[in-house]
C-alpha positions, 0 to 999 in steps of 0.5 A: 690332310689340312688340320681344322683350327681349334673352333672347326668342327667336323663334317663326316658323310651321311650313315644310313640309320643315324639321320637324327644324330647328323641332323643334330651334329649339323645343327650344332655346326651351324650354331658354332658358326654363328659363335652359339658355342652353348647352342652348339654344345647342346646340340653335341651332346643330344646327338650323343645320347641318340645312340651314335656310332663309335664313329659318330661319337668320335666325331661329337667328342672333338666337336664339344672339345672346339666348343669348350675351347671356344668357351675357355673351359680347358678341363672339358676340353681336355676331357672330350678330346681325351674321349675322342682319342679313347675311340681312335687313338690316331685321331690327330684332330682330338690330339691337336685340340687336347695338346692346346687344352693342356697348353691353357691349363700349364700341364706343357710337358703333357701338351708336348706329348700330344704334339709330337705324336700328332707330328708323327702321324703327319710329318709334314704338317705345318700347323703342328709343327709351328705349335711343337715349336712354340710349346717347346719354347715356352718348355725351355724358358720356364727349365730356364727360369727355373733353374735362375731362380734355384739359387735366388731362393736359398739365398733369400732363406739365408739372408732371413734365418741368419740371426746376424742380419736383424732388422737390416735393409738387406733382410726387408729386401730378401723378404719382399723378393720371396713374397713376389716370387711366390705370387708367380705359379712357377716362383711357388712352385720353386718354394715349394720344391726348395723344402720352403714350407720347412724354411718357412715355418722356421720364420713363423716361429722366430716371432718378429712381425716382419718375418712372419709376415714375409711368411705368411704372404709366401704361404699364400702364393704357395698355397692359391688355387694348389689343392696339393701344394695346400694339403702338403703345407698343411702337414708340414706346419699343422692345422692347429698351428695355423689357425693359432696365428689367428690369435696373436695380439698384432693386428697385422699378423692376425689379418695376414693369417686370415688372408692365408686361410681364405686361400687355403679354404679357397684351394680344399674347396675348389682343388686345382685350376692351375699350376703343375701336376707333379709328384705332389699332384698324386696326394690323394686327400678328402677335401671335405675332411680337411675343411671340417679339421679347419672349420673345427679349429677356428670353432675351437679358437672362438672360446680359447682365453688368450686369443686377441678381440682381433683374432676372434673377429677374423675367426668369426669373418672366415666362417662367415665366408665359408660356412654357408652355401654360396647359392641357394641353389646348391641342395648340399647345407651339411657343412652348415648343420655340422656346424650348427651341431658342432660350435653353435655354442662357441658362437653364442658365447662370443655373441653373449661376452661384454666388452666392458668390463672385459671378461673371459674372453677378449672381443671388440666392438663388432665382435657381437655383430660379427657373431650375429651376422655369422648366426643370421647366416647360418639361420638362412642357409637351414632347408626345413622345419626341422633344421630351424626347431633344432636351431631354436633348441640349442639357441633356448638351451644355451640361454636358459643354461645361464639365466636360470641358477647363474645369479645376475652375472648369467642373467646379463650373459643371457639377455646379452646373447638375446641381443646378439641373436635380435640383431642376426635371426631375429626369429630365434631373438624373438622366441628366447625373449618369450622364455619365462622372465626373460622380458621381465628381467630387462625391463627390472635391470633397466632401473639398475644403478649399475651402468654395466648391467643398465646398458645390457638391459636398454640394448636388448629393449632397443633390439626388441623394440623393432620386432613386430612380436614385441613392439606393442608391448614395449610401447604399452611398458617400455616407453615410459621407462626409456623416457625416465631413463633419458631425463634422469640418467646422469650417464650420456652412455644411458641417456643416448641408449635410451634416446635411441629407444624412443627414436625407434619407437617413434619411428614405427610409422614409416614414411606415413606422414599421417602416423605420427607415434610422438606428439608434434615436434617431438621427433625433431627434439629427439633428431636434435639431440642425436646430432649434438651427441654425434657431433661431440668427439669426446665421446667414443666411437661405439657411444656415439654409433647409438646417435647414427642408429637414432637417427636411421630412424627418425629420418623417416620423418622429412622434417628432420632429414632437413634438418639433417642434411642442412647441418653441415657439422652432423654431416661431417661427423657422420662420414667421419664416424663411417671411416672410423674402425667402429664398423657396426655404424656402416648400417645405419650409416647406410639407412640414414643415407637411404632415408634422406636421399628416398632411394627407398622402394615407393610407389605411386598409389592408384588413383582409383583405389586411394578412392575405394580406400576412402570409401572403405574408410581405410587408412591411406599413407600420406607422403610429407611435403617436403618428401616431393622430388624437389626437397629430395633434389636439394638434400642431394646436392647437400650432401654431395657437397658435403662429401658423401661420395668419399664416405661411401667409397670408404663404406665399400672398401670396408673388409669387415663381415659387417659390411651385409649384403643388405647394406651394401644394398642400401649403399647401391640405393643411395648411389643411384640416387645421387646419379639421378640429375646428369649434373651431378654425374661428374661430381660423383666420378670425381669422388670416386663412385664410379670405382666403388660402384663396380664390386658393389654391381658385381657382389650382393643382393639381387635388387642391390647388384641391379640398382647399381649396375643401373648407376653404373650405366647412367655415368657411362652414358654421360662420363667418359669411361676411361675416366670414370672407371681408370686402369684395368677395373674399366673392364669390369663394367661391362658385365653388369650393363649386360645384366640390365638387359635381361628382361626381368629388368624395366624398359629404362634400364633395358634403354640406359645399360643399351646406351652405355654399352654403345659409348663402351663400343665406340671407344679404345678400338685397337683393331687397325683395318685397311686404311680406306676401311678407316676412311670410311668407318672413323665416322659412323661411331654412334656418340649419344652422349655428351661427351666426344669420341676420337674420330678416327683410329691412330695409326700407331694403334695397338693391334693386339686387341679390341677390348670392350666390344671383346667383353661385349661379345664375351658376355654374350650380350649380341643376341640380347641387343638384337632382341631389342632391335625388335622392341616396340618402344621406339628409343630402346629399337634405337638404342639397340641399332645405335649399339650394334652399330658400334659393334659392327667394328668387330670381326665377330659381328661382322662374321654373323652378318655375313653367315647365311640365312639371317635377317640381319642385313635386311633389318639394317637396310629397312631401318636405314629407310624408317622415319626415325632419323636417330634409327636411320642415322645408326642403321646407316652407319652400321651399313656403311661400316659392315659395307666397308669391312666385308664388301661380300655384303654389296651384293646381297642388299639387293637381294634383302629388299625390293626397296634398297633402291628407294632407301638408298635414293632417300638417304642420298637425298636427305637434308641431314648431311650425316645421313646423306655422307652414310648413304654415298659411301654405301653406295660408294661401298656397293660400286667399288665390290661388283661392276654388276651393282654399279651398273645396276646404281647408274640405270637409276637416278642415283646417277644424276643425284651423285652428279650433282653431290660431287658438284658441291662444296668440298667436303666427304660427300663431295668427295665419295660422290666423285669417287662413285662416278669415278669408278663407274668410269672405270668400269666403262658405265659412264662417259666423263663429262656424261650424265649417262651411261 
């Protein structure tokens, strides 16, 4: 018997009583013709539920295996083929596509079982015994590679543990070759079976930096994506005694440990994606237990004195990470809860420690943010009233614990830890400021002549001051006593606190330009001194956050974003400040930006209802004058010239849990904005935007990840994406211009990612087709934009792939643009033809036009003769191109229209030579695949109009013009030197 290839599925005759199953399972062919390998899955696995026979089931089983092949799901595939075999242990089919899934997934010595058995149940077929021999070969390099390796790794052990060779060049080396080995699945798996979890433990325990950090790097190859290797490795070395090196006093060591548990975490929670499953594969462990003694660790590590601020930060950053539900969609938040239960304290009292003076506890600049963040994290993963009153609860005991009988030390630890809880779940913030006297005691503590116990109190009312509850009593008490704070304070570190409060305050209107809180000017004397105090380097990194945190707000005021941007020394200290290792800047870094370039949410008021308003006599917002999209336009270009670009780049770079999905949204925002004028496209790219826009589009809030990806479309548009995007990460840009094309997405996004997914399509195109195919073809690539496309394949191509209209296809983006070829807004139905144009090039694409039963070549063919000479261009192109690659497509334009003739006729006829060479070698195409098409061309006046093309100047009409009449010649339909047959 012929083996069907790994995406055919099976035919099987007709069973008396199962109509709706082989109704279904032709269905599902059908779709998994068209590459609707979901559809195709969907329609399986209905048939399945109707009570099909065991010979039916069999079937349906390998058919899911081919689609999930197609889909690159190894594990379903393995599974389905696994249920087929279970019903008919001969069927070599599902044997053949089982023996491919366990080839995918590494399992080789599995994959080989599979392919002798269906070798021995056929003998003579080729397909498996070329499969047995390549999967033989992979069998035997790896054995060898193995075996090469055996030596290289206890020499490498050797050379690291012998005491005589300290610090020598020949021990770095040794460590670097064990870090590079354990990257590869097989070089780990070698480690691992060398007793290297021991040896390494024995370097982790010598204290030199450089070996514990060989050690730590190697454990992570061991241990990525192995749930085995990961459960073994823990019990060699101890959980506790894993998460200890978190603590240590070197930064580099501590972050390296970090790394290693995010992959440990990552391994528990996700189990085995690749690698080997050999003895240690039979490990049976309860991940969910194993993440909880982790989890329970770091909560430990959180209040343990002697741990490092560093270390403590990295604690707060893992749990951050791992604690709370990665969707919302996911009913499972019990992890979140036990750690409510559990450390909800610990956390709450790293929030609440004082950096200066140092107390118990050790911690850094952004420990209390880091705290706060990891507090809003939990606070929003809770389901119900329930959850939230007993994160209230513990909150308001912990806090009343030190506030009440503690004397002033337990008063500032409590207010301390209401800021904490303000700046992360400002709904627990806002209850713990409503407990007896707690409001009261920072405003007393805000005349204290003790600077310690004056910046705990102004923090918390600046913290308090932006809270909707809070805001009008503070305005009514406190703002009398911040400006006596700031007039008379001799302390900078108070004064910019208290700057800071009035800032806040007088920011309360928005961008209303009609509620001014201050009198006239008042703003601006307040932006002034925030700039001066930012731009004074004697002063510290975490003092002069509170200028930039001044500033985010008063920025809402036009007057001072003027100012602002035209001061090129802020704007210098400003991005220098973001680079700093001060993190928690990052968001008002972020906001300040957002305000100054506008990249906020505005909408234009109705006309009619500004109207209504005035007759209510309503309040009505007032935009300033120097918000209109000129100023906005200038500060722009201000502040890319001052290198906004590097400095945001820098921001998205940041590892730092500080670095929000809400920040990273405002940063997406302000590069969106910066995009907006072409000019200034290529300015950003040469910054770097254009790599700090991809994770930004990939990773965060739903609007930030849309308004990024929309960055990322308009430099594609305009940018060459090899430039734009350079290495392997211009791959990486196909998925969010996919995402704009949803429809919940506006009409210009739709129309800006279809435009950048047309320049993706029209370049680095590897695939080498049949020279006359790329005489034909070179030219049709659809160029919207302002930059050139090569216009002709080399022929030195590499064959091996055609990357960006893969990703395209891969992303499922064909059936979206289709869709848009339908769309009423004549630049977006243009748009989409120009996209499929593109991808026309591609096998795929050229396999749906050709497949049955579709109007996909009709579409084309009427929009060759639409009035819209953009569409017609792109429509014609497109024909020209699938005419050339499939000539089988000759023979049914006929057939889609009764006036193919009349378009073809127009287009030959067009004065536009672009559509006029689109047209002839259409025609050209139609004549060359059936001697009955061309007959059928040379009865009508296309005849004469091609005498008369091929009579022109030399050019490529003239040339496919005589071309036509030549074979037509051929044929015997026309005499040489005739006009007529």
């Amino acid at each position: 018997m012929t083996v069907s290839g790994p995406g055919t599925p099976e035919p099987r005759p007709v069973v008396p009583g199962a109509s709706s199953v082989e109704q279904l399972r032709k269905e599902g062919n059908e779709l998994f013709k068209c590459g609707d390998y979901e559809g195709a899955l969907s329609a399986y696995t209905q048939a399945l539920g109707l009570g099909a026979t065991p010979q039916d089931q069999a079937i349906l089983h390998r058919n899911l295996a081919a689609c999930h092949l197609k889909l690159e799901d190894y594990d379903k595939a393995e599974t389905e083929a696994s249920k087929a075999i279970e019903k008919d242990g001969g069927d070599v089919k599902a044997l053949y596509r089982r023996s491919q899934a366990l080839e995918k997934l590494g399992r080789l010595d599995q994959a080989v079982l599979d392919l002798q058995r269906c070798v021995s149940l056929e003998p003579k077929n080729k397909v498996f015994q070329e499969a047995l021999r390549s999967i033989g070969g992979q069998i035997q390099e790896k054995v060898r590679y193995m075996s090469s390796t055996d030596a290289k790794v206890e020499q490498m052990f050797q050379i690291l543990l012998d005491p005589e060779e300290k610090g020598t060049e020949k021990k770095q080396k040794a460590s670097q070759n064990l870090v590079v080995l354990a990257r590869e699945d097989a070089g780990a798996e070698k480690i691992f079976r060398s007793n290297g979890v021991q040896l390494l433990q024995r370097l982790l325990d010598t204290g030199e930096t450089d070996l514990m950090l060989a050690a730590l790097r190697t454990l992570v190859g061991i241990c990525s994506e192995h749930q085995s290797r990961t459960v073994a490795t823990l019990s060699v070395l101890g959980t506790r005694r894993v998460v200890s090196i978190l603590g240590v006093e070197n930064q580099a060591v501590s972050l390296a440990a970090c790394h290693l548990l995010q992959v440990i975490f990552d391994a528990l929670k996700e189990g085995v994606k690749k690698g080997f499953r050999g003895k240690e594969g039979a490990i049976i462990v309860d991940p969910a237990r194993e993440l909880k003694v982790l989890i329970n660790n770091l909560l430990e590590l959180l209040t343990e004195v002697g741990v490092s601020g560093q270390g403590r930060d990295n604690a707060l950053t893992l749990l951050i990470k791992i604690v709370p539900r990665k969707s919302p969609k996911d009913p499972n938040n019990s992890l979140t809860l036990w750690v409510i239960d559990q450390g909800l304290k610990k956390i709450l009292e790293v929030g609440g420690s004082l950096q200066d003076p140092p107390g118990e506890l050790a911690v850094t600049a952004n420990s209390r943010m880091s705290a706060s963040i990891l507090l809003s994290k939990l606070f929003d993963d809770l389901k119900c009233d329930a959850e939230r009153e007993n994160f209230h609860r513990l909150c308001e005991n912990y806090i009343k614990s030190w506030f009440e009988g503690q004397g002033l030390a337990g008063k500032l630890r409590a207010i301390q830890t209401v800021s904490c809880l303000l700046q992360g779940p400002c709904d627990a913030g806002n209850r713990a400021l409503e407990l007896s006297g707690v409001m009261e005691s920072v405003i007393a503590l805000c005349a204290s002549e003790q600077e310690e116990e004056q910046l705990v109190a102004v923090e918390a009312l600046i913290h308090a001051a932006g809270k909707a509850k809070r805001a009008s009593f503070i305005t009514a008490n406190g703002v009398s006593l911040l400006k006596d704070l700031y007039k008379r304070s001799e302390k900078d570190s108070i004064r910019i606190r208290a700057l800071v409060g009035l800032c806040k305050l007088g920011s309360a209107g928005g961008t209303d330009f009609s509620m001014k809180q201050f009198a006239e000017g008042s703003t601006l004397k307040l932006a002034k001194q925030c700039r001066k105090w930012l731009c004074n380097d004697q002063i510290d990194a975490g003092t002069r956050r509170w200028a930039v945190e001044g500033l985010a707000y008063l920025t809402f005021d036009a007057d001072v974003k003027e100012e602002f941007v035209a001061d090129e020394a802020a704007l210098k200290a400003l991005f220098q400040l973001s680079r700093s290792e001060e993190r928690s800047v990052l968001f008002a870094v972020a906001s300040a930006l957002v305000n100054c370039t506008n990249s906020y949410d505005y909408e234009e008021p109705d006309p009619k209802m500004v109207e209504l308003a005035k007759y209510a006599k309503q309040h009505l917002p007032e935009q300033h004058p120097k918000d209109k999209p000129s100023f906005v336009r200038a500060r722009v270009k201000k502040l890319l010239a001052a290198g906004v670009v590097s400095a945001m780049t820098c921001m998205v770079k940041t590892e730092s849990p500080v670095l929000t999905n809400s920040c990273r949204e405002l940063l997406c925002r302000v590069f969106l904005a910066l995009v907006e004028e072409v000019e200034d496209r290529g300015t950003v790219v040469a910054q770097g935007g254009g790599k700090a826009l991809l994770p930004l589009a990939l990773e965060g809030t739903e609007v930030g990840q849309t308004k990024a990806a929309q960055a990322l479309a308009k430099l594609t548009i305009t940018s060459n994406p090899e430039m734009t995007f350079p290495g392997e990460r211009i791959y990486e840009v196909v998925r969010p211009l996919v995402s704009l094309l949803h429809l919940n997405c506006s009409g210009l996004q739709n129309f800006e990612a279809l435009m950048a997914l047309t320049n993706l399509a029209g370049i680095s195109e590897r695939l080498r087709p049949s020279q006359k195919a790329r005489n034909n073809c070179s030219s049709y690539l659809v160029q919207p934009c302002q930059w050139t496309f090569p216009r002709e394949i080399p022929d030195d191509a590499d064959s091996s792939t055609f990357v960006f209209r893969q990703k395209i296809l891969k992303e499922k983006a064909v059936p979206m643009i289709e869709g848009y070829m339908f769309e009423e807004h004549e630049m977006i139905r243009r748009a989409a033809t120009e996209c499929m144009c593109n991808l026309a090039m591609s096998k795929e694409v050229q396999d749906l036009f050709e497949a049955q039963g579709n109007d996909r070549l009709k579409l084309l063919v009427l929009y060759s003769g639409e009035d819209d000479e953009l569409l017609r261009r792109a429509a014609a192109g497109g024909l020209a191109m699938l005419t050339s690659m499939r000539p089988s497509l000759c023979s049914r334009i006929p057939q889609v229209t009764t006036h193919w003739l009349e378009i073809l006729q127009a287009l030959l006829l067009s004065p536009n030579q672009e559509l006029q060479h689109r047209g002839v070698v259409v025609v050209l195409n139609m004549v060359d695949a059936s001697k009955e098409i061309a007959s059928t061309l040379m009865e009508s006046e296309v005849l004469e109009i091609l005498s008369v093309l091929a009579k022109g100047e030399e050019g490529p009409v003239t040339r496919a013009a005589a071309a036509c009449l030549g074979k037509s010649m051929e044929y015997g339909l026309i005499q040489p030197n005739q006009d007529k047959k």
